[in-house]
C-alpha positions in Angstrom: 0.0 0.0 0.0 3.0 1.8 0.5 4.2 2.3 -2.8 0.8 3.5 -3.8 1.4 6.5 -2.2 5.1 7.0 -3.3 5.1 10.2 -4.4 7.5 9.3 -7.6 5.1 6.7 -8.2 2.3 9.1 -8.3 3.8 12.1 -9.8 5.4 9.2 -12.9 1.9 7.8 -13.0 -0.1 11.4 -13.7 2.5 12.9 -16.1 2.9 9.7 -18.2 -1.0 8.9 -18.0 -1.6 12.4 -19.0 0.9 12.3 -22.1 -0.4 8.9 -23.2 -3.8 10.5 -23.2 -3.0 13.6 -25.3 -1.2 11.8 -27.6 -4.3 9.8 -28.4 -6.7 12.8 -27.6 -4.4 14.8 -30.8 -3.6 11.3 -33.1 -7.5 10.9 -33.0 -8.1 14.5 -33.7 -5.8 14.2 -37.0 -6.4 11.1 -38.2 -9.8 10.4 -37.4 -8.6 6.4 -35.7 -10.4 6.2 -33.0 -7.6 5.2 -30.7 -8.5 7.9 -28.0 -12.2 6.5 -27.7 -10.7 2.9 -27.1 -8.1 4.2 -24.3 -11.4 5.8 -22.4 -13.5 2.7 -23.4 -14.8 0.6 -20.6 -17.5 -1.0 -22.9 -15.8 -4.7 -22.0 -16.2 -4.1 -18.2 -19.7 -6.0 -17.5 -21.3 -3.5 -15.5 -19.7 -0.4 -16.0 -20.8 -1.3 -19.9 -24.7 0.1 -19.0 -23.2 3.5 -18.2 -22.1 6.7 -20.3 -19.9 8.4 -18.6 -18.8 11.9 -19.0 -14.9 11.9 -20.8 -13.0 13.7 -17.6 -14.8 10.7 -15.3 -13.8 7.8 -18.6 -9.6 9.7 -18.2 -10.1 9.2 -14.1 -10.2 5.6 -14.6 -7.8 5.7 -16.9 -5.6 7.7 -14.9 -6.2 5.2 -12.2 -4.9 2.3 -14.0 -2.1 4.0 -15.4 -1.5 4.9 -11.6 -1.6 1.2 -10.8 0.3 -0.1 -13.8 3.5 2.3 -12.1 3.0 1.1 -8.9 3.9 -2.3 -10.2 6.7 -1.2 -12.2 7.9 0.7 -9.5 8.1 -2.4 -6.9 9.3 -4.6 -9.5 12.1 -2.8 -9.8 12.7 -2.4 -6.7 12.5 -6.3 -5.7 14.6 -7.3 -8.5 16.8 -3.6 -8.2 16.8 -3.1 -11.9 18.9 -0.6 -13.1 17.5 2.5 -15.7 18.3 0.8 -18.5 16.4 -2.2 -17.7 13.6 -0.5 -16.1 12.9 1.3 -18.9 13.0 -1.4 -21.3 11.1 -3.9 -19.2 8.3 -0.7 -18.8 8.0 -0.6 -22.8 7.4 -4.5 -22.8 5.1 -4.2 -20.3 3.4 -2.0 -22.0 3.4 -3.5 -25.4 2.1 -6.9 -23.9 -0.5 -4.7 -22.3 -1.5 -3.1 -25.5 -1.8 -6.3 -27.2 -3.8 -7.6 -24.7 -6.1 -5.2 -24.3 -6.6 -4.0 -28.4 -9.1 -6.8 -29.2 -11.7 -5.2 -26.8 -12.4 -3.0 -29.7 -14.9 -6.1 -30.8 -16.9 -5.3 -27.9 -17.9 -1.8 -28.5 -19.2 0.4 -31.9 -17.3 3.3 -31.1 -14.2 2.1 -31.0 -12.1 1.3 -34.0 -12.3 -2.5 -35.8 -10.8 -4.8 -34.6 -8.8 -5.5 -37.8 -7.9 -2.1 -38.8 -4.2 -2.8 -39.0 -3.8 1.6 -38.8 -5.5 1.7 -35.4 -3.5 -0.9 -34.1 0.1 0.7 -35.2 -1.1 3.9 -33.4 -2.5 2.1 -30.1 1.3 0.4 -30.2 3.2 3.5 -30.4 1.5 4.8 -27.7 2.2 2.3 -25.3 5.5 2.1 -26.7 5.7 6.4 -25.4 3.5 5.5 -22.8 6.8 2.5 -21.4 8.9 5.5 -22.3 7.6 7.4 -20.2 6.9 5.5 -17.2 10.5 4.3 -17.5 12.2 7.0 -17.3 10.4 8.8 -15.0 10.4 6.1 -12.4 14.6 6.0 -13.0 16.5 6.2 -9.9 17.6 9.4 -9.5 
């Protein structure tokens, strides 16, 4: 619980969750792939699948997994003292594993994109891929 409340834990996990949004927020906006719409959508979560919620509520729970997904990162490599240049590499595998995982949910909803469009996908990668960056490097030991 106490690593939750680290505050490089917390500070990495709002900055790089932030970022990772924008970026999607602005590749959305000039492409038209509906990458940002996936990152918000929680249409694969049974109940919260009923609901609408309003975008700055759909980024809070995004922030809080990006806020978990540090947390992790954070204790892993701490446990296994990884150095920066492993931490940062293991953080964009991570989240490229994560990104994979978590792209076919687009079957699962109409607003995001299909679950075949090959362009989506290369954008939703390369944000996890800055999204690891990120993460990474501002989790290094200082």
């Amino acid at each position: 619980m106490k690593t939750l409340f680290n505050r490089q834990v917390m500070i990495a996990s709002l900055v790089a969750g932030c970022l990772f949004g924008i970026f999607f927020k602005v590749v959305e906006n000039l492409t038209g792939s509906r990458v940002y719409t996936l990152l918000l959508n929680v249409d694969y979560i049974p109940i919260l699948k009923n609901y609408r919620f309003p975008e700055v509520i759909e980024f809070s729970f995004h922030l809080v997994i990006s806020w978990f997904i540090t947390a992790i990162l954070y204790t892993l490599r701490n446990k296994y003292k990884w150095n920066n240049g492993t931490l940062i590499r293991n953080s964009i595998v991570l989240q490229m594993i994560i990104g994979c995982m978590l792209f076919p949910t687009t079957t699962f909803s109409t607003r995001t994109p299909n679950f075949t469009d090959f362009y989506a996908f290369s954008w939703w990668l390369a944000g996890h891929i800055l999204y690891g960056v990120l993460v990474g490097v501002l989790l290094k030991k200082r």
